[in-house]
C-alpha positions as CSV (number, residue, x, y, z in Angstrom):
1,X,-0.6,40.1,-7.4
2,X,2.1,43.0,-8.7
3,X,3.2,43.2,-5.2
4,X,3.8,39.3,-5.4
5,X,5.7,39.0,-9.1
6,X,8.0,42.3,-8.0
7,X,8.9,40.0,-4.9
8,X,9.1,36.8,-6.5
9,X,10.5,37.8,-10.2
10,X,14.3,38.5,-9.1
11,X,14.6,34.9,-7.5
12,X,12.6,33.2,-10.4
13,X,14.9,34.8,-13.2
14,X,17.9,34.0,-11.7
15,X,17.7,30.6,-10.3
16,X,20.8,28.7,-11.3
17,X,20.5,26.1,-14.4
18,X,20.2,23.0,-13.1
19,X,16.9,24.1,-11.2
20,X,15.2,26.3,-14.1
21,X,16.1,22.8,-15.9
22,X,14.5,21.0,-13.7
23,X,11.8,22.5,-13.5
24,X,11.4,23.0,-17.3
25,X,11.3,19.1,-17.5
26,X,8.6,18.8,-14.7
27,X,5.9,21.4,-15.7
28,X,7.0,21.8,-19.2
29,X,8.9,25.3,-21.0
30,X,5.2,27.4,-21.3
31,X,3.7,26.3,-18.0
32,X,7.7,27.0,-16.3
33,X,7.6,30.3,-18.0
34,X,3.6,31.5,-17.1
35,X,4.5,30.5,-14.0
36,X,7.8,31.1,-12.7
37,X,9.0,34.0,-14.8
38,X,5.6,35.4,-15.8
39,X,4.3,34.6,-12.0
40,X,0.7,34.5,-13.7
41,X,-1.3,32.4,-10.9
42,X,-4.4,32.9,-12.9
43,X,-3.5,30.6,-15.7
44,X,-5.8,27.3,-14.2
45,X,-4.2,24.9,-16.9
46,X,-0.5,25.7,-15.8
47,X,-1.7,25.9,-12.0
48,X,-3.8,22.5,-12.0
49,X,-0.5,20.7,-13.9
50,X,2.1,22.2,-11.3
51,X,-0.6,21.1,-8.2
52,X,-0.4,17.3,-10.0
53,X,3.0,17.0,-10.5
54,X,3.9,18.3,-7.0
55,X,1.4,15.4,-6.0
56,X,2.5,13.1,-7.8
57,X,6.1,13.4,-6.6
58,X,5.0,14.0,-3.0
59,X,2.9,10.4,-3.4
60,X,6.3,9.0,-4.6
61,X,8.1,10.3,-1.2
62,X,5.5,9.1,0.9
63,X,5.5,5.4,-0.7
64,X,9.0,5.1,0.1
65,X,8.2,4.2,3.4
66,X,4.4,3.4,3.3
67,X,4.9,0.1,4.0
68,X,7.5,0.1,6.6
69,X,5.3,0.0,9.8
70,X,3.7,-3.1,8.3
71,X,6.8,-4.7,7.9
72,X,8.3,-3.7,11.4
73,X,5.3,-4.8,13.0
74,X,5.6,-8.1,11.2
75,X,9.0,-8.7,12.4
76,X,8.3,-7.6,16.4
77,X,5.8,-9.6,16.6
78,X,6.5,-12.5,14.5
79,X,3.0,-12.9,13.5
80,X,1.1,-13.0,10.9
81,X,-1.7,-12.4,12.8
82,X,-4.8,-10.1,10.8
83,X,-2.2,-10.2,7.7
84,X,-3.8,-11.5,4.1
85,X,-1.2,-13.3,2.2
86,X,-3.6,-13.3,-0.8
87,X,-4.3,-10.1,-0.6
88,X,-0.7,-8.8,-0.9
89,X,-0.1,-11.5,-3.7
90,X,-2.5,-10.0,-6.0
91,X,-1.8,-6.8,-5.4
92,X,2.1,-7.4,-6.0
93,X,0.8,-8.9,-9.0
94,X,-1.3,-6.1,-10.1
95,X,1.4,-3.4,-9.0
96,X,3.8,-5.3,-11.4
97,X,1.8,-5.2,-14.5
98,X,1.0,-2.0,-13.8
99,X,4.4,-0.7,-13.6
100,X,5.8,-2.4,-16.9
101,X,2.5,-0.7,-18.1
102,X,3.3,3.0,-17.4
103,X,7.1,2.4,-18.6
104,X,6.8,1.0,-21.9
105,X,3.9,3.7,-22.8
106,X,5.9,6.2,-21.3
107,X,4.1,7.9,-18.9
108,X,4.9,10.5,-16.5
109,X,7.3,9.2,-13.9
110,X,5.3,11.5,-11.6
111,X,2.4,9.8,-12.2
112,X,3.3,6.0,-11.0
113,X,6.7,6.2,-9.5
114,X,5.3,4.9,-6.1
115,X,4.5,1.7,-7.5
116,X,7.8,0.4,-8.0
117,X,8.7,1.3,-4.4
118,X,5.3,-0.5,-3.0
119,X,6.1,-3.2,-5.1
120,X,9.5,-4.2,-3.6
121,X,7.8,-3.4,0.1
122,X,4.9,-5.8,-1.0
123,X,7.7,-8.4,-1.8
124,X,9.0,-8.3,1.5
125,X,5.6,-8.2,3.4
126,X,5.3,-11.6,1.7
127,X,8.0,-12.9,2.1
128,X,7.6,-12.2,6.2
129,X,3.9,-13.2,6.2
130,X,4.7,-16.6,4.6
131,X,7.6,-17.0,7.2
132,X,5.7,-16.5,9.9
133,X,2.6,-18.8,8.9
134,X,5.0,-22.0,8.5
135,X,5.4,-21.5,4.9
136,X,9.0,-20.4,4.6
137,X,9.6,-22.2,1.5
138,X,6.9,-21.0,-0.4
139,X,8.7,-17.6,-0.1
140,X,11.5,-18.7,-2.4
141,X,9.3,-20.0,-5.2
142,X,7.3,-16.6,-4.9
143,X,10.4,-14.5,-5.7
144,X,11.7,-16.3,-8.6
145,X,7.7,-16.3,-9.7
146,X,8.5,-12.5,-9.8
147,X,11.5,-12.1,-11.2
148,X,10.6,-14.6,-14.5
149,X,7.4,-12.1,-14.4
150,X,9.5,-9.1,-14.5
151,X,12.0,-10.4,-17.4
152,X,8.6,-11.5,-19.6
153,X,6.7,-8.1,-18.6
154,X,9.8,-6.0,-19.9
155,X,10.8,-7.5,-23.1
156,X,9.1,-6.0,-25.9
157,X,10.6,-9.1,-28.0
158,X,8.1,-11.5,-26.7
159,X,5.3,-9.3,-24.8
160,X,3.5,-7.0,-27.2
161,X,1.4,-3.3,-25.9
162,X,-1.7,-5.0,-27.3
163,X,-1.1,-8.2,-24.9
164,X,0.1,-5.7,-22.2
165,X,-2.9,-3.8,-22.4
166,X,-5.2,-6.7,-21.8
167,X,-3.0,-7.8,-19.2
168,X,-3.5,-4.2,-17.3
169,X,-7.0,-4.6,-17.7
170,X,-6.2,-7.7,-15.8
171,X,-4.5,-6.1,-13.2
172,X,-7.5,-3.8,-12.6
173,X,-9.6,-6.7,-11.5
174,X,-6.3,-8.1,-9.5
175,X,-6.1,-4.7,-7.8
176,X,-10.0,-4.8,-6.5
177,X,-10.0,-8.4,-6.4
178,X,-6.5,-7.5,-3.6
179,X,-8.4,-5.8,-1.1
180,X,-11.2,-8.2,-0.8
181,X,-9.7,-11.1,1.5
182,X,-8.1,-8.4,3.6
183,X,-11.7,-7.0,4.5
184,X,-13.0,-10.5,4.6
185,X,-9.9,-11.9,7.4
186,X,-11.0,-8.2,9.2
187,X,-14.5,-9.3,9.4
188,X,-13.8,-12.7,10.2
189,X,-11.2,-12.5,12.9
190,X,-13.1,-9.1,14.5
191,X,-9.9,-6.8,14.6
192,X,-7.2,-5.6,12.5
193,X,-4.0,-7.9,13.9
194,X,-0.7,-7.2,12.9
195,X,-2.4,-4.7,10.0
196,X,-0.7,-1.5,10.1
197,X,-3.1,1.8,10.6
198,X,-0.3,4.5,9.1
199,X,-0.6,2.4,5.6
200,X,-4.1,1.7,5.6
201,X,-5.1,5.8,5.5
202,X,-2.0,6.3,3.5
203,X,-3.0,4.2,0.5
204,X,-6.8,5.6,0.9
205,X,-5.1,9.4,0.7
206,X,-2.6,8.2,-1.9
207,X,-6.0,6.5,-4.0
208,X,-8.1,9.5,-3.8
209,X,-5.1,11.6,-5.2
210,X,-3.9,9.2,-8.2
211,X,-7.6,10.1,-9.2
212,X,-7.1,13.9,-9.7
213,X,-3.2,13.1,-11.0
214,X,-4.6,10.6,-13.8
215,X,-7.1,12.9,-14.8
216,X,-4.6,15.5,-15.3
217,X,-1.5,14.2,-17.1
218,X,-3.0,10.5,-17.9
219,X,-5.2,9.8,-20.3
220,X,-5.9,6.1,-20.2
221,X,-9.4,5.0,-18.8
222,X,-8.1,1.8,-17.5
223,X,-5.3,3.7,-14.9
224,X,-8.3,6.1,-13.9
225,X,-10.6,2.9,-13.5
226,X,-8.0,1.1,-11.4
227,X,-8.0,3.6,-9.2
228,X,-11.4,5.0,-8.5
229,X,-12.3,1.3,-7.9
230,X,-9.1,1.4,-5.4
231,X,-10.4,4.3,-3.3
232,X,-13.8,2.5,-2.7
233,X,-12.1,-0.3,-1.4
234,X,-9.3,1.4,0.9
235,X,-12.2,3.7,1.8
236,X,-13.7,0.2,3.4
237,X,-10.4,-0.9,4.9
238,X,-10.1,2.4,6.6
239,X,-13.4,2.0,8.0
240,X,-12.9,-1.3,9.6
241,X,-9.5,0.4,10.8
242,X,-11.4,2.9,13.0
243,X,-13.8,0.6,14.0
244,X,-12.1,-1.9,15.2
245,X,-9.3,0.2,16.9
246,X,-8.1,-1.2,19.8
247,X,-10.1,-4.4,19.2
248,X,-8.0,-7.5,19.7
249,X,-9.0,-10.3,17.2
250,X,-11.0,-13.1,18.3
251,X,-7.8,-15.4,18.4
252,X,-5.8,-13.3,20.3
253,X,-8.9,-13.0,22.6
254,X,-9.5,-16.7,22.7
255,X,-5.7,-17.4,24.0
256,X,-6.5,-14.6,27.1
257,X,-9.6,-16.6,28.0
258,X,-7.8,-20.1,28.2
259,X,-5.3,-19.3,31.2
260,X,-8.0,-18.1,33.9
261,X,-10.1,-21.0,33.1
262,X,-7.1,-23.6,33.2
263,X,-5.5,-21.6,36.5
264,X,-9.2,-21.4,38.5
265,X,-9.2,-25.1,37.8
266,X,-5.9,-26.0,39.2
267,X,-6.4,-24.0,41.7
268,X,-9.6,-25.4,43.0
269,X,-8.0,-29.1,42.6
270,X,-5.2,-27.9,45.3
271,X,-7.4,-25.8,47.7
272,X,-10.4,-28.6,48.1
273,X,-8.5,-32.4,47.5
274,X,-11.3,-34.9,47.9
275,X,-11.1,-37.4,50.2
276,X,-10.6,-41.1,50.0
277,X,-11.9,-43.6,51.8
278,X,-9.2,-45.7,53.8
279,X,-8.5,-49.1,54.7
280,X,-6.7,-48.4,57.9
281,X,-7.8,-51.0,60.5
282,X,-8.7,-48.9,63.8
283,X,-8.7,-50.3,67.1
C-alpha cells in the first residue's frame, strides 16, 4: 500500500481544479480526501460510495443507447412483431413518475439519471410500435398524453410530495405490472420477434445494480422495492431470451408453411390436368 500512495500521491495532489472539483462534488470533500489524497483503500465506507457512484454514472452511459437496437430493429423490419405496446406504455409511465420523483426530492443524479434517457427511447419505441401495428394516430394522442403528464408531474403549485409519493408507489406496481404482457406475448407467440437481446440483459444488469446503488446513497424503500421487484422480472425476460434464441415466433412460422402448401398444390394442378369427357362425334 506505501508503494502505491508514493506512486499515486503526486498525481492526486496536483490534479488541476476543475477535476479535484469534480470529484469533490461526486464522492463528497472527506471521502475525496481519504481517498484521493490520503489514498486509504481500507476505508469501506469511502470505497463502497466511490464503487456506487462510478455505477451509477456508468448505468447512465449505458442507457444512452440501451434502447437503440430495439428501435433500429423496429425500423428495418417495419414490424412490430414480438413487441408489447402495453408493456412499454406502463413502463414509460412508471419511468416518468419516477423521474419527477427523484428530482423534486433531490436525489443523487447518479442514482436515476438513466431514466430520463430510457424515457425519451421508450417514447419513441411507441411511437414506432403503434406505427407499425396500424395505429398511427394513436401515437399523437400518446405524446401530448406525456407532455400534459410532465407539466402536472413538475409543478409543485398543483402536485404536492405527499400526492407524489403515492403516485411513486403507483409506479412501482406500473413498473412490475410493465414486464408482464411482454413475458405473456413471449409465451404466446413462442419466440422473441422484433425484441431486442442487447436491451433485455442490459436492463437485467442495470436492475441488479440500481439495487446495491439505492442501498448505498438512497434511502427510500419504495425506489429499492421498485427495483428488486424489476430484477425478478428482467431476470424472466432474460430467460425466455436464451431460450427461445433463434426461435421464430409461431406467426412468422405460420407464413413459411403457407407457400409450400399453396406451390405443391399448383403444381400438382399443372403436372396431372384431369381429363374431360368430349362430345366429338368420331367416325
Amino acid at each position: 500500500m506505501d508503494v502505491l500512495r508514493s506512486a499515486v500521491q503526486p498525481i492526486t495532489h496536483n490534479l488541476p481544479a476543475p477535476i479535484r472539483d469534480l470529484g469533490v462534488s461526486i464522492i463528497g470533500a472527506p471521502c475525496y480526501k481519504t481517498l484521493l489524497l490520503d489514498v486509504d483503500l481500507e476505508n469501506a465506507e469511502c470505497l463502497k460510495l466511490a464503487v456506487s457512484k462510478g455505477l451509477g454514472f456508468g448505468i447512465v452511459a449505458a442507457s444512452s443507447v440501451v434502447k437503440v437496437p430495439q428501435i433500429l430493429k423496429l425500423a428495418r423490419s417495419e414490424s412490430a412483431d414480438g413487441v408489447s405496446f402495453l408493456s412499454y406504455l406502463l413502463e414509460t409511465s412508471a419511468y416518468l413518475i419516477t423521474l419527477a420523483y427523484n428530482v423534486r426530492n433531490g436525489f443523487p443524479f447518479s442514482t436515476f439519471g438513466e431514466t430520463a434517457l430510457i424515457l425519451g427511447q421508450n417514447v419513441v419505441i411507441s411511437v414506432l410500435v403503434l406505427n407499425y401495428s396500424g395505429r398511427a394516430g394513436m401515437a399523437a394522442l400518446l405524446v401530448a398524453a406525456l407532455a400534459g403528464s410532465v407539466a402536472l408531474l413538475f409543478a409543485e403549485s398543483v402536485l404536492d410530495m405527499k400526492t407524489l409519493s403515492y403516485l411513486q408507489a403507483g409506479a412501482g406496481v406500473l413498473g412490475v405490472a410493465s414486464k408482464l404482457p411482454q413475458i405473456l406475448a413471449i409465451w404466446q407467440q413462442g419466440g422473441t420477434g422484433q425484441l431486442s437481446a442487447f436491451a433485455v440483459f442490459n436492463y437485467l444488469v442495470g436492475s441488479l445494480t440500481r439495487i446495491f446503488t439505492t442501498l448505498q446513497e438512497v434511502d427510500d424503500k419504495l425506489i429499492l422495492y421498485g427495483f428488486i421487484s424489476g430484477f425478478a422480472l428482467n431476470a424472466i425476460l432474460a430467460l425466455q431470451m436464451i431460450y427461445y434464441w433463434n426461435t421464430p415466433s409461431e406467426k412468422a412460422t405460420g407464413k413459411r408453411k403457407v407457400v409450400p402448401v399453396q406451390a405443391k398444390g399448383s403444381s400438382t394442378a399443372t403436372s396431372t390436368p384431369t381429363k374431360s369427357p368430349t362430345t366429338r362425334r368420331r367416325g
